[in-house]
C-alpha positions in Angstrom: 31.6 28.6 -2.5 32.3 30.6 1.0 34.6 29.8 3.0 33.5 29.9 6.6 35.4 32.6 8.9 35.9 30.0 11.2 39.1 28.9 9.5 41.6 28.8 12.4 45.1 26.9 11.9 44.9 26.7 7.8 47.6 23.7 6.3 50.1 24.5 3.9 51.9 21.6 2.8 56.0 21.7 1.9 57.7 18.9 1.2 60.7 20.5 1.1 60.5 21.2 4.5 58.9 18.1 6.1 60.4 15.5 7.9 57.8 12.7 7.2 56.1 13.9 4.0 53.3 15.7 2.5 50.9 12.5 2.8 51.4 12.0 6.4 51.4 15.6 7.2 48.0 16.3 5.7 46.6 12.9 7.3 47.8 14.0 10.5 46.6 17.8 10.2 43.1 16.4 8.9 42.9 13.4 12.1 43.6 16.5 14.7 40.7 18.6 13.2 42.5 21.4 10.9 39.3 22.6 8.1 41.9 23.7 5.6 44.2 22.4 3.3 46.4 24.1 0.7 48.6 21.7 -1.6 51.9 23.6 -2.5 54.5 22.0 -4.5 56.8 24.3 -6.8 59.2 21.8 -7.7 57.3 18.6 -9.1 56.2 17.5 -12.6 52.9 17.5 -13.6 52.1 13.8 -13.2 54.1 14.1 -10.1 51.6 17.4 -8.9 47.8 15.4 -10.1 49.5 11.7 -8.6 50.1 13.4 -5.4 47.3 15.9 -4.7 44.8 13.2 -6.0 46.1 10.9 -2.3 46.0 13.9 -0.8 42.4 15.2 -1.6 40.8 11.6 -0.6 42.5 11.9 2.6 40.6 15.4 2.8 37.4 14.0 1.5 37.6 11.3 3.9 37.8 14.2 6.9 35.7 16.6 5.0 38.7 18.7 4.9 38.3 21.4 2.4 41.4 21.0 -0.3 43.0 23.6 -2.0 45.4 24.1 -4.8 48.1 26.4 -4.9 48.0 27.8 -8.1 47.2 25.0 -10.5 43.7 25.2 -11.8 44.3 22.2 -13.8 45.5 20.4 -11.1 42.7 21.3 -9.0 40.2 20.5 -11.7 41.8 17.4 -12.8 41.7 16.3 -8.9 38.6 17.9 -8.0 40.0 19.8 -5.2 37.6 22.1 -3.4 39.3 24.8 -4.7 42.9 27.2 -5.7 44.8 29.4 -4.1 45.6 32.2 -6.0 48.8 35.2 -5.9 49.0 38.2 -7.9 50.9 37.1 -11.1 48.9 33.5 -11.5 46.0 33.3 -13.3 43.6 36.4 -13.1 40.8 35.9 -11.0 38.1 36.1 -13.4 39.4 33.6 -15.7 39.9 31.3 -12.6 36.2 31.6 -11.5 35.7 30.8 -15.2 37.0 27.7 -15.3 36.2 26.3 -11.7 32.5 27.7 -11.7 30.7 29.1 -8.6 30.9 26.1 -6.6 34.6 26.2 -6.0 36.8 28.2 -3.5 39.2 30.4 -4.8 41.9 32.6 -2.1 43.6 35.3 -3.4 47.1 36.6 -1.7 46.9 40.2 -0.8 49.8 42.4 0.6 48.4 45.8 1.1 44.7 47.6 1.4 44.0 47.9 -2.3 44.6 44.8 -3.2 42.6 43.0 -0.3 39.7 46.0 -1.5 40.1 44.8 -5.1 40.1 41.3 -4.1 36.6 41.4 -1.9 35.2 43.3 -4.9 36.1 41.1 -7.6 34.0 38.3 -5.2 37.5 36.2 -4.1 36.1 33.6 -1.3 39.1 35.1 1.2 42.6 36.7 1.3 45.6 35.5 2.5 47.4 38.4 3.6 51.3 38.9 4.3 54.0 38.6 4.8 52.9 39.5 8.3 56.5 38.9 10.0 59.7 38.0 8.1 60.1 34.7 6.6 62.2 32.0 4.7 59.8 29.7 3.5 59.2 31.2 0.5 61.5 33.5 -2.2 60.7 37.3 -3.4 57.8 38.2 -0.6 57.1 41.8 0.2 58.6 43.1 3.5 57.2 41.9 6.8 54.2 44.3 8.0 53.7 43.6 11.3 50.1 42.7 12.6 48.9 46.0 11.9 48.5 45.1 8.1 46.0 42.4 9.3 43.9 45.2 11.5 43.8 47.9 8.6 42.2 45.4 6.2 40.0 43.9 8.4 38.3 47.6 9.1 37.5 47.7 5.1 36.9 44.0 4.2 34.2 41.1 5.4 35.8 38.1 3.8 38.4 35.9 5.6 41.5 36.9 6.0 44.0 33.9 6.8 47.6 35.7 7.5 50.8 34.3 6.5 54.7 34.7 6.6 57.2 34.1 9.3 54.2 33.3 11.7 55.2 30.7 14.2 54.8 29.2 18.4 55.7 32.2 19.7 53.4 34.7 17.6 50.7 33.1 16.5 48.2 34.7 18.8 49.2 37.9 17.8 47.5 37.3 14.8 44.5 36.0 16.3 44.1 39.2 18.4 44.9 41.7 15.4 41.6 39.8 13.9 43.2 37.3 11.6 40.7 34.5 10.9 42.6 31.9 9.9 46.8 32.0 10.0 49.5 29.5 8.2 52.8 28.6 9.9 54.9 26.2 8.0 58.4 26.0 8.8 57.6 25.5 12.5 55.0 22.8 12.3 56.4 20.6 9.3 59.9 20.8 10.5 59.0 19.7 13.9 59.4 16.1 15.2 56.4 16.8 17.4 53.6 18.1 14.9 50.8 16.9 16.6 51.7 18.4 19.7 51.9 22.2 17.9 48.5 21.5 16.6 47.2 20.5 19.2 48.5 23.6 21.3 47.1 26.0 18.4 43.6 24.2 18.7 43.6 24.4 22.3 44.3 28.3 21.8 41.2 28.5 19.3 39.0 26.9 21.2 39.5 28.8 24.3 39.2 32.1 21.7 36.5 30.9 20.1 34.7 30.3 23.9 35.3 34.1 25.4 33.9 35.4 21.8 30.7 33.2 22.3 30.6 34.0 26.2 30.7 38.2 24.7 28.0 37.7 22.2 26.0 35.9 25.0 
């Protein structure tokens, strides 16, 4: 399945880091129009893992929000998500598109040009690439590469690209303008007591984006 370039703010959940919890988050990032969701949880059992991301992918369903896994293909099957998110030491990608089938989304982390070349070759749906800026959501990322990692592999791939690591308020748009098509920011939109209102602020950036590129093409 593709996965429109259109992807914009793209959810990743952490309920580690949430003040109201992954349910409400997703429900909340789904009613304010986000396309994307990625379920991430490295710290839960398995029934814990299918129990939740089942509530969460009817929520989706119910906003025809596209739901993704974060590494658990059995998850994913046993909930039928719309998809996995993949990184470099999970499952290889072959054996992933194996077991999902053609119908299913699958994102594969990148962090330099030959693996985002390998990736488009091997057929991945889109990249996540990163860490763009430095970040303590997550443990053992590469170094932070600056935007210009995002505008190197756009010149040699056509998939989507959605950036991630340490991207926030104050640098998001950076990564719009360095050609990112979609971007995650976690720490500073599930920690915040005012979630909607950063969500709404990056959708009002999009759509005023999205407006000069259609008034260019015109």
């Amino acid at each position: 399945m593709n996965l429109d370039k259109d992807i914009g703010y793209y959810f990743i959940t952490n309920n580690e880091l949430s003040i109201k919890g992954n349910e409400n988050d997703v429900k909340l990032a789904c009613e304010l129009g986000v396309k994307v969701i990625q379920y991430r949880n490295k710290n839960a059992t398995t029934k814990e893992l299918y129990n939740e991301a089942h509530k969460l992918r009817q929520i989706c369903k119910n906003h025809n929000v596209k739901f993704l896994v974060n590494d658990r293909i059995d998850i994913a099957i046993a909930v039928d998500a719309d998809g996995v998110h993949l990184g470099q030491d999970d499952m290889p990608y072959p054996v992933a598109r194996k077991l999902l089938g053609r119908k299913k989304i699958i994102g594969l982390s990148t962090h330099n040009i030959k693996e985002a070349q390998l990736a488009e070759f091997s057929n991945v749906d889109y990249i996540g690439v990163g860490a763009i800026f430095n970040t303590s959501t997550k443990k053992n990322v590469t170094k932070a590469q600056g935007v210009e990692l995002i505008k190197n592999i756009k010149k040699i791939v056509n998939i989507p690209i959605v950036a991630i690591g340490g991207i926030n308020m104050s640098n998001f748009k950076d990564v719009i303008e360095a050609g990112a098509d979609g971007f995650c920011s976690i720490s500073d939109i599930v920690k915040h007591e005012d979630m909607k209102t950063r969500i709404l602020e990056i959708s009002k950036y999009l759509k005023q984006e999205n407006s000069k590129y259609s008034s260019k093409m015109k």
